[in-house]
N, C-alpha and C positions, 0 to 999 in steps of 0.2 A: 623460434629464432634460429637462424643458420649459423653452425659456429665456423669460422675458417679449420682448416686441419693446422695441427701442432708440426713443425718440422722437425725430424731428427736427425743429428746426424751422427755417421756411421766412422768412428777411427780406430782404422785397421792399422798394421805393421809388424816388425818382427818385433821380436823381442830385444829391448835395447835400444831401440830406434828412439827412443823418445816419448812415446803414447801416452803417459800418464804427467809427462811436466809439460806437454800441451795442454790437456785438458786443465791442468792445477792454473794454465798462464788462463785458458778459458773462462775458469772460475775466478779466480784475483782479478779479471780484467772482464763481469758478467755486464758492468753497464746499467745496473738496475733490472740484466733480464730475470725472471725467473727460469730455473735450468732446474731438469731432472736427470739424474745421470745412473745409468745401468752399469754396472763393470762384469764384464763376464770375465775371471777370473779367479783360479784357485786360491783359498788363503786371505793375507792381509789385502784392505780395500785398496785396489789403484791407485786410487788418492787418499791424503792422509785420514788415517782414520780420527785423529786430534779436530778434522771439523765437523765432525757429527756432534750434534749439538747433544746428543743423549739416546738411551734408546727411546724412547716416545713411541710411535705405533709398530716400532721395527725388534718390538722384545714380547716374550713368554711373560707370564705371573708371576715369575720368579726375575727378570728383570736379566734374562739372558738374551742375546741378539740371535736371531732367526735368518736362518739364509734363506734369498728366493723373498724378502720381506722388506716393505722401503724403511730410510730412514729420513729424519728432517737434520736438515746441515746447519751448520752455525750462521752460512748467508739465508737462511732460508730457501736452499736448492733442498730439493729431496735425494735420494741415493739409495740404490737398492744393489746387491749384487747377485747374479741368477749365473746358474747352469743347464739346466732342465727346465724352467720356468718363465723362459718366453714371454710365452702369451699371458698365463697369471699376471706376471708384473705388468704387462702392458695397458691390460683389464683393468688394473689397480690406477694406473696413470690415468688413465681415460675418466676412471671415475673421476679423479680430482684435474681433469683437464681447466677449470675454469681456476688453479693453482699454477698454471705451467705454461710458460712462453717460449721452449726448446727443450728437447730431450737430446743426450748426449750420451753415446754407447763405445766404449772400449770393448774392443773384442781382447780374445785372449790371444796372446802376441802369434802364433801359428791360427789362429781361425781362417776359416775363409770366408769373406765378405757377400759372395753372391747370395746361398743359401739365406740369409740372416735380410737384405735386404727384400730377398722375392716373399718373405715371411711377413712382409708388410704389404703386400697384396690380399691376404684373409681378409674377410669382410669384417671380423671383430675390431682389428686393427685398420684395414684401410679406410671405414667411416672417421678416424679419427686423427690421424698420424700419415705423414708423409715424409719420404727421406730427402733431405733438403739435400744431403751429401755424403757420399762415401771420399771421407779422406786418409789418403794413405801416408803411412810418418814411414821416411825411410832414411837410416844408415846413412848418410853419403859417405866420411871416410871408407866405410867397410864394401858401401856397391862398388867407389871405385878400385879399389883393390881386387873387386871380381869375390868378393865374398858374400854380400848379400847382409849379412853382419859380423858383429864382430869377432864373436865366438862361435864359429858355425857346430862344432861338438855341443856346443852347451843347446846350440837353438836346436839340435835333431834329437838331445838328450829329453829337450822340455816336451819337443813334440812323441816322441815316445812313450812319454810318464802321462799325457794328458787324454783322458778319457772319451774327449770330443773331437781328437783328430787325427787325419790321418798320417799311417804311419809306413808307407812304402813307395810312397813317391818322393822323386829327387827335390832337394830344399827349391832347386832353383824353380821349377813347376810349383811350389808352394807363392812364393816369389811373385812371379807371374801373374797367379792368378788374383794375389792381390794389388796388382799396378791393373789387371785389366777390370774390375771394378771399380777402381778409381775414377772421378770427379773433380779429384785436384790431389795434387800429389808436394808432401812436404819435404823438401830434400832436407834433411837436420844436420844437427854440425857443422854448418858451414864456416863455424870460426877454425875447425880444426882440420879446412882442407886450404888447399892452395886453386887459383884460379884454372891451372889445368887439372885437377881433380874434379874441380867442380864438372869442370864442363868434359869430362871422360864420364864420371856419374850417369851423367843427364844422357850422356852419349848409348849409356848402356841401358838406361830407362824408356825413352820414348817409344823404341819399336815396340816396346810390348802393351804403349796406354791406347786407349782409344784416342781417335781426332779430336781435337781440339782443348784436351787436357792439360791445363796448367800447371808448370812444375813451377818452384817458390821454394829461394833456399832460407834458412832460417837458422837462426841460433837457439838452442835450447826452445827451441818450439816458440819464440817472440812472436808473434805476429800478430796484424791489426785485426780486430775482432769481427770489424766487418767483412773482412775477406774470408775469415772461417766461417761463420754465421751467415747466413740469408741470403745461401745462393738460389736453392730455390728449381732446385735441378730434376725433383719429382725422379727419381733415379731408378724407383720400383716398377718406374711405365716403360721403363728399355733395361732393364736390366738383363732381361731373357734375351738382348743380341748381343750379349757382350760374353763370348765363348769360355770356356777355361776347363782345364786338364780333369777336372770333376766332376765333370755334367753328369756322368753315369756310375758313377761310383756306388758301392754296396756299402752295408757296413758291418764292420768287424770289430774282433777280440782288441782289449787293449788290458796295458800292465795297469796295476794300481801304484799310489804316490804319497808320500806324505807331505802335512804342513805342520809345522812345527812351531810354537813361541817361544825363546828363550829369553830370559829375563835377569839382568845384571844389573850392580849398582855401577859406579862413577865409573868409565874406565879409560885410559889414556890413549887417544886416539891412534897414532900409529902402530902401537901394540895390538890394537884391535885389527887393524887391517892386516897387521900380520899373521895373525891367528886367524883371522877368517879366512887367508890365502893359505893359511897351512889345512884346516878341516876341506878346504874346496878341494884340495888333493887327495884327500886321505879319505873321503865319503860320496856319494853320489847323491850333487849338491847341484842343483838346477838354478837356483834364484837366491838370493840372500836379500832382502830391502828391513829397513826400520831404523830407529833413532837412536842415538848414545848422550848420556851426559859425560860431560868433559870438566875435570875441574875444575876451576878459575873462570869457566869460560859461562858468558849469559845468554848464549844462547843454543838451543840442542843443535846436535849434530846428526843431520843425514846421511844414513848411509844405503846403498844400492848395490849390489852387487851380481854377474850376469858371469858362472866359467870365472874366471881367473882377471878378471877386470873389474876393478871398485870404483864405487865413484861416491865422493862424501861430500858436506859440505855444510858449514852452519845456517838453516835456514832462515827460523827465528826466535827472535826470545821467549825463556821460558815465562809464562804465564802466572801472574799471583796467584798463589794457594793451590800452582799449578805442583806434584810429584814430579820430583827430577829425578831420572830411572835412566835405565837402558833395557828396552825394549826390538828383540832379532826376531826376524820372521824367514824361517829354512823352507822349502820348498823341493823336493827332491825323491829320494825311491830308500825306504830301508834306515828310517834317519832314529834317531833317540838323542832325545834331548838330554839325558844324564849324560851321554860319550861328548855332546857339543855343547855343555852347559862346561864341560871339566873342558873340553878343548881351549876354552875363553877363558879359563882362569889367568892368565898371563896377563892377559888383559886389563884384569881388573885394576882400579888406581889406588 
């Protein structure tokens, strides 16, 4: 029996841009597909880790979670997150191919798209899997300001700390290279630009996509399910004419990083974002994301954090017989979780 190929698709962007509350809108809005989602990403999963249904085949003997190892989700999506493990994980998908209606891959916010897409050219992978799309989530407030995002220190800081990428070309060549892999390009935030922003954005975008590439502004990543899903672009078959700053690149030394948990009880929301903005000055702090309880309030609190900009929000209620905690996930070079467990004590409620 011939089985069709699995389509995947590929969502690049910087860091900040939005990439993981696309995929979350992906998942909330799956339709009954079944989805497998790769995060290649230091630390806490992309998406929350509250929907892994447990560890089930994605744990040791002892009932600890194994990186580079899938997990089964609470919609029943699988989720695995790799660095070096590629192909394994793809191996593993493949086996359980007649489980998987779409594969979904966050690169880590400086990755570059080409590489990762011509990677699905091996014969291991290309009998099974084809990339329906490479979509790129971009910034719009920060493109059109000529920044590319928002925190352009924190995005050179992340790309510096991170082991897979590179680390001496200008952000905007990073930039670049992932609009010219693009397939369809998500301009984000469109609620928080004005109509000559938008269209200065766009302005500054297009020269660098290929022909016929669809830009699509969007709020917080909303968008119809069927315009991200099932385009169907086979993108690994041209990918090799779609040039960019890295075609010949070598590779080199990079610094090491830490990922850090820190763990608090109740704590009063504004107090927290103030402490978190006073440690983000005082430490070399790349990424902040994870959840807070609040008291009085039923439902946790998210927070994100990217450089010197928060972004929190209740997103749903806590769960019966669910542990109401506060759970910080640090991301950065040189960190200890005793100096930024005592930073947060202001915090507490």
């Amino acid at each position: 029996m011939t089985h069709a190929k699995i389509p995947a698709t590929v969502v690049t962007g910087f860091l900040g841009s939005g990439k993981t509350t696309l995929l979350r809108h992906i998942l909330q809005n799956a339709g009954g597909r079944r989805i497998a989602v790769i995060v290649n990403e230091f630390g806490e999963l992309g998406i929350d880790g509250e929907i892994l249904k447990g560890c089930g085949i994605g744990c040791d003997e002892d009932g600890n979670e194994r990186e580079g190892q899938l997990y089964e989700l609470a919609n029943g999506c699988l989720c695995c997150t790799v660095q070096e493990e590629f192909l394994p994980v793809m191996q593993q998908l493949a086996a359980r191919r007649a489980d998987i209606d779409h594969v979904l891959i966050e690169t880590s916010g400086l990755a570059l798209p080409k590489p990762l897409v011509q990677a699905f050219n091996w014969p291991e992978i290309a009998n099974v899997f084809t990339v329906d799309a490479v979509v790129t989530v971009v910034d719009g407030p920060a493109t059109a300001a000529g920044q590319f995002a928002e925190d352009p220190a924190a995005v050179d800081a992340q790309r510096r700390a991170d082991p897979e990428l590179d680390h001496d070309s200008p952000l905007h060549e990073l930039f670049e290279d992932q609009l010219s892999a693009a397939d369809f390009v998500v301009l984000n935030k469109a609620d928080l630009m004005t109509s000559a922003q938008r269209a200065e954005a766009e302005a500054l975008i297009r020269p660098e996509l290929p022909a016929g590439v669809q830009i699509v502004t969007a709020e917080n990543g909303a968008l119809p399910i069927d315009l991200l899903l099932g385009q169907g672009r086979a993108a690994e078959s041209q990918i090799h004419l779609r040039e960019s700053h890295h075609d010949h690149e070598e590779d080199h030394e990079h610094d090491e990083f830490d990922s850090l948990v820190v763990d608090l009880p109740a704590v009063d929301r504004d107090r927290l974002l103030a402490a978190l903005g006073t440690l983000v000055t005082q430490h070399t702090i790349f990424r902040i994301k994870g959840f807070a309880q609040v008291p009085s309030k039923p439902r946790r609190l998210l927070v994100q954090g990217v450089g010197q900009r928060f972004d929190s929000h209740f997103d749903r209620l806590w769960r019966s017989g669910e542990t109401r905690a506060t759970r910080l996930v640090f991301i950065g070079q040189d960190l200890d979780a005793a100096v930024l467990r005592a930073g947060l004590d202001s915090a507490i409620a």
